[in-house]
N, C-alpha and C positions, 0 to 999 in steps of 0.2 A: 504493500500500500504506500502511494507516493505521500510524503511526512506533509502536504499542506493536506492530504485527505484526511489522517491521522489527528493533525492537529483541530481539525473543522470538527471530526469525531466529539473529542474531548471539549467541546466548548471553545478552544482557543483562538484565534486571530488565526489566518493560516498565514504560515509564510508564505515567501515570494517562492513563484513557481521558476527553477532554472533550468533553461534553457541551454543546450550546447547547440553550434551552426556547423556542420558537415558540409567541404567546400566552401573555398572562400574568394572563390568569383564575381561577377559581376551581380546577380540575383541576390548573394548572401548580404549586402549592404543592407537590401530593403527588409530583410530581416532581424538584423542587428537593429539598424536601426526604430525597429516596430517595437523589439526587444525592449530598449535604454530607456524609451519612451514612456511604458507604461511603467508604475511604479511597483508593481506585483509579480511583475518578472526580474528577473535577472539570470543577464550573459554571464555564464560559468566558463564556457571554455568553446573551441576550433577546433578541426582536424582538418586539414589539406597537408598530402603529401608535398606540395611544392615546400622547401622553406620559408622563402622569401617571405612568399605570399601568405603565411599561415601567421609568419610574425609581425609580418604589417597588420593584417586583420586584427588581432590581439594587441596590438598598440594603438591603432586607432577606436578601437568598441570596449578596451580594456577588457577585456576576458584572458582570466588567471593563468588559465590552461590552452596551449598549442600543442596539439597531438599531432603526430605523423599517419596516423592513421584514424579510421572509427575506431578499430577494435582498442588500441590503444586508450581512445576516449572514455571506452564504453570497462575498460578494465580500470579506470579509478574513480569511476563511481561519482556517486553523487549527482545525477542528470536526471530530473525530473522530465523531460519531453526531448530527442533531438531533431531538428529543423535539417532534410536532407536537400541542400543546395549545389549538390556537385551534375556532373556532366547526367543526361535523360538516361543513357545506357547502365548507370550505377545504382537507378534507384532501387530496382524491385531487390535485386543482391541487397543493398544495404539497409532497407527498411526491412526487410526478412532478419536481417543480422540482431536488428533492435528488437524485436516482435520473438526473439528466440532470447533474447535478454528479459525481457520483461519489461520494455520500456518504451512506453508512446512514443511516436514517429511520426511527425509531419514533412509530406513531401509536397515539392515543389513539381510544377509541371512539365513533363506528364506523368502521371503516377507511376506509370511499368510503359514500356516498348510497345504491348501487345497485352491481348486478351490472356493468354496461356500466361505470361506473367505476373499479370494482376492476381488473377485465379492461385498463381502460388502464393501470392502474399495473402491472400484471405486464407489460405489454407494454415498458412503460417499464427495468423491472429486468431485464428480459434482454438487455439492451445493455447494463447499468452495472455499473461494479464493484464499486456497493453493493447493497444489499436492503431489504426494506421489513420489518420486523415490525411486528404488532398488538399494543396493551398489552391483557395478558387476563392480568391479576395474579393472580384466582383460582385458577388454574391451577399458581403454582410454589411454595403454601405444602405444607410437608411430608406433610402426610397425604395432600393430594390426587396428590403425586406417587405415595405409596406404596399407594394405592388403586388409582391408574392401574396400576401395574405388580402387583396381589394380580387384579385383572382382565383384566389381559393375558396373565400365566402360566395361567391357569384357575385359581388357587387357593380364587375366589370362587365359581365356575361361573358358568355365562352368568346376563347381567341377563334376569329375566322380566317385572319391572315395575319404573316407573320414575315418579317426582316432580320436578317443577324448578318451586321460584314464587317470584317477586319477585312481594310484596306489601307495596307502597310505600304513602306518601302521600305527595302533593306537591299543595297547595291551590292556588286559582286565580289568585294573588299569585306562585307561580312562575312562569308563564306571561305573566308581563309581560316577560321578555325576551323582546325581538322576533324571536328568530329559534328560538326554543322552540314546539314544537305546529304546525310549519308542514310539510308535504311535502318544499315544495325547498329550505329549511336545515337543518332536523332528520333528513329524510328519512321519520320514522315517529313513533310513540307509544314506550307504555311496551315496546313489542315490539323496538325497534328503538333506542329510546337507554336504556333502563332493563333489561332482562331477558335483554339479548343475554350479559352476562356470565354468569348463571346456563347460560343454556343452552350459551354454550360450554363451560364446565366439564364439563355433561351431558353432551357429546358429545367432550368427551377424556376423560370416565372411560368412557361406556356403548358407545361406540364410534358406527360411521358409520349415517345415517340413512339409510330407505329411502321414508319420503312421510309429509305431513301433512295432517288434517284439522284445522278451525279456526273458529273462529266470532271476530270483533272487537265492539265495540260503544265509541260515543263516547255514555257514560253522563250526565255529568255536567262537565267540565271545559271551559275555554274554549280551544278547540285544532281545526284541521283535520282531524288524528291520531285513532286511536283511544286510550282511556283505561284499556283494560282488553282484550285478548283469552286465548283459551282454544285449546287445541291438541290431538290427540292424536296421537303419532308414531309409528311404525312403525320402529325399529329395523331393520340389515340385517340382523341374525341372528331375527327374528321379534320380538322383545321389544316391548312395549309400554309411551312413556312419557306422559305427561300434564305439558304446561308450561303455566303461565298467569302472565299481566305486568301487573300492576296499579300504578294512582298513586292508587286510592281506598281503598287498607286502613287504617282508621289506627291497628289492631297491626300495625306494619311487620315483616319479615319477611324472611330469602331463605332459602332451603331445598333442598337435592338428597337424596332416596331412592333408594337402589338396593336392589331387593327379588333376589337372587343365589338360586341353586340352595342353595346353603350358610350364607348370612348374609345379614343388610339391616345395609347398614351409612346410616347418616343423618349429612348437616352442615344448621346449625342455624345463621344468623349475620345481620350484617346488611350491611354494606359491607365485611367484613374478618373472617378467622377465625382460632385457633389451634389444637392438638392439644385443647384439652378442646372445641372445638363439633364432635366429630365422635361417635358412636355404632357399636359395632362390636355386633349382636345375633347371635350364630353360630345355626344353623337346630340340633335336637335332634341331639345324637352328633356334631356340626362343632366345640366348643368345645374341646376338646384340642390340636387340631391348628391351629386359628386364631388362637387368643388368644395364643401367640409372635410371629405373622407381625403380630399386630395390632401387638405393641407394639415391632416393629422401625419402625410405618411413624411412629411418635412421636420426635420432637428434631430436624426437619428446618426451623422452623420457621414464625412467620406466614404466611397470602397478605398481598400488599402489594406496591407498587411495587418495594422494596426488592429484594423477592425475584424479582423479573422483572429488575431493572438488574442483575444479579449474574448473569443469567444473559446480560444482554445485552454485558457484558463476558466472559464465556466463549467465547459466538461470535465476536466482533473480535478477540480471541486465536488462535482455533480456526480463522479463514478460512471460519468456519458460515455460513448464513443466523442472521438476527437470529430471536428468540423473538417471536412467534409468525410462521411465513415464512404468504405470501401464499397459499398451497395450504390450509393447514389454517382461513386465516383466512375463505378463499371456502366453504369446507362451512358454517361458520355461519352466515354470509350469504344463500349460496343457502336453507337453512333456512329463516330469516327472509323471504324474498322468497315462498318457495315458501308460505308462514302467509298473508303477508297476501295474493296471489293464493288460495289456500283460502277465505278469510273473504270474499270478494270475488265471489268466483265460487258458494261455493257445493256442493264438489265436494272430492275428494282429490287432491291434486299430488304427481306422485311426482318423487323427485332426477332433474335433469334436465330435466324438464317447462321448469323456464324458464331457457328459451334466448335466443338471441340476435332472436329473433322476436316471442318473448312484452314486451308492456305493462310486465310486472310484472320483468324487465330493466335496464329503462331509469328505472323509478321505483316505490318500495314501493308509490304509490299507481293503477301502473296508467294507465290509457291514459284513464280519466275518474273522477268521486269515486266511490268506493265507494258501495250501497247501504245500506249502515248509517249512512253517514257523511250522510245526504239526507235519515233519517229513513223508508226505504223496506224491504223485505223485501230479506233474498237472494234472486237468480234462480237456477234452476237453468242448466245447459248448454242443455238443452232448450229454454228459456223464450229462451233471449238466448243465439245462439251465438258473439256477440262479447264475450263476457265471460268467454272461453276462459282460460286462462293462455299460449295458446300463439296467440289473435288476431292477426291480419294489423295488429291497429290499432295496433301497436306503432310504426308509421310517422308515427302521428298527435301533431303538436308537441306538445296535452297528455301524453304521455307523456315529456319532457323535466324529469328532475330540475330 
């Protein structure tokens, strides 16, 4: 039992929850600094193998401790949650590492490479007395809470259409880190490490998906990945949305519309938003009755790490699963897997389609390169019935993240 649950037990004040940051790259700042910030946490300690880099991190966030490794971190003890910041390809190995320790793990995006990934680390947290949360910081700024819950009561009426676009730019000079644009370190493109946030957000305001159509294309960019795909999704309750994830736009952009029975209410932002990027348009004779409930969902405020640590400290209090738990984290993901199988194949992938069978399981990129990605057409099912989502060839070692 982590000592701030202990001491909550006993009547006591709990202590501060500490924190250790795993990787100390460009992503591990907004964590640190989410860390210093609040006064109920505290940075205990680093791990990046680099040196430099692990002791600059610890002299600029002051944390005690610079480990050369997790294990190292994770063998002197004392880490109430660690924050895994390092490269996409590390995570599921090292949140499994913590989760066989006994000790809450928050990852950074994307949780695991692939479905069959994910699936181990849940396998992993059912035996441990920690849990795995996903960092999906858009998610716990105030209005999208209070959106979340104007759509959950029906106050909005159901979504009938729906927007989600990152539209980035990120030039060819990005992609010189060597493990950027690649399958089995990145896992994907901008579907997969750039737009997965948008769309989770989409799908904890518009609720769960029921299949996607999709088309990918590597346009322009020096990358394995594609650079840009397009989607249209099917809502469970019918509703239809349209996401698209780009690194060529260069007015950058991210955006969610929800078109409701009653109102479109629209967020407008780019890496981070407050109560004025959000748009409440009430549909004719809805404006009486909505524009209170609108301006209840305002003073809650930023999305930002911030506001995700804040809730990751309410769960270590509470005995919760961490923000975001592994169940809501795999409906993204399978989303995402189920897009780029779509764009691949050629066809529409409904939830579930990929299974434990399917290519597109074991790696966003499928069981061989994609047809977009070769310079060639999509096939249909018809044409190539190994280019199923649900293929036998899943057995096939290139299908190994």
């Amino acid at each position: 039992m982590a000592a701030s649950t202990t001491a909550q037990a006993h009547g006591r004040p709990a202590p501060p929850t500490r924190v250790a940051v795993v990787g100390t790259g460009g992503v591990s700042a907004l964590h640190a600094e989410a860390v210093t910030e609040l006064d109920d946490l505290e940075l205990v300690g680093c791990a990046d193998p680099d040196p430099g880099r692990r002791e600059a991190f610890a002299a600029r966030w002051g944390a005690p401790v610079a480990a050369a490794s997790l294990e190292e971190l994770l063998d002197r003890g004392g880490v109430d949650v660690v924050a895994l910041c390092s490269p996409p390809w590390l995570h599921a190995e090292q949140a499994i590492a913590c989760l066989e320790r006994d000790v809450p793990v928050v990852v950074e995006k994307p949780v695991a490479l692939s479905l069959a990934e994910l699936d181990r680390v849940v396998a992993a947290e059912a035996s441990s007395a920690g849990t795995c949360g996903t960092v999906a910081q858009h998610r716990f700024g105030g209005r999208a809470v209070g959106v979340r819950e104007l759509v959950r009561t029906g106050s909005l009426g159901r979504v009938d259409v729906a927007l989600c676009e990152t539209l980035w730019y990120r030039p060819d000079a990005y992609f010189d880190v060597p493990w950027r644009g690649s399958w089995e370190t990145e896992g994907g493109g901008p579907t997969m490490g750039h737009g997965i946030h948008q769309i989770d957000l989409l799908l904890s305001l518009a609720g769960p998906w029921r299949s996607v159509t999709a088309r990918a294309a590597r346009r322009a960019r020096p990358t394995e990945t594609e650079d840009v795909s397009t989607a249209t999704v099917e809502l469970e309750d019918g509703g239809l949305a349209v996401v698209v994830s780009s690194v060529l736009s260069p007015r950058e952009t991210s955006r969610i519309r929800l078109d409701c029975e009653r109102a479109t209410v629209e967020l407008e932002h780019l890496y981070g938003y407050d109560d004025d990027s959000w748009v409440l348009t009430p549909a004719p004779g809805c404006a009486d009755e909505l524009e209170p409930l609108w301006a209840g969902t305002a003073g809650g405020g930023p999305s930002g790490h911030v506001a995700q640590y804040r809730e990751v400290r309410r769960a270590l209090l509470e005995g919760r699963p961490l923000p975001v738990p592994t169940a809501e984290a795999r409906s993204t993901l399978e989303l995402v897997a189920a897009l780029y199988a779509s764009a691949a194949t050629g066809r529409t992938v409904a939830r579930g389609e990929v299974d434990a069978a399917s290519p597109f399981a074991a790696s966003m990129r499928g069981a061989a390169e994609p047809p977009w990605a070769t310079g060639g057409t999509t096939t249909s099912p018809a044409d190539d019935p190994a280019s199923s989502a649900s293929s036998a060839a899943a057995t096939s070692p290139a299908a190994a993240p």
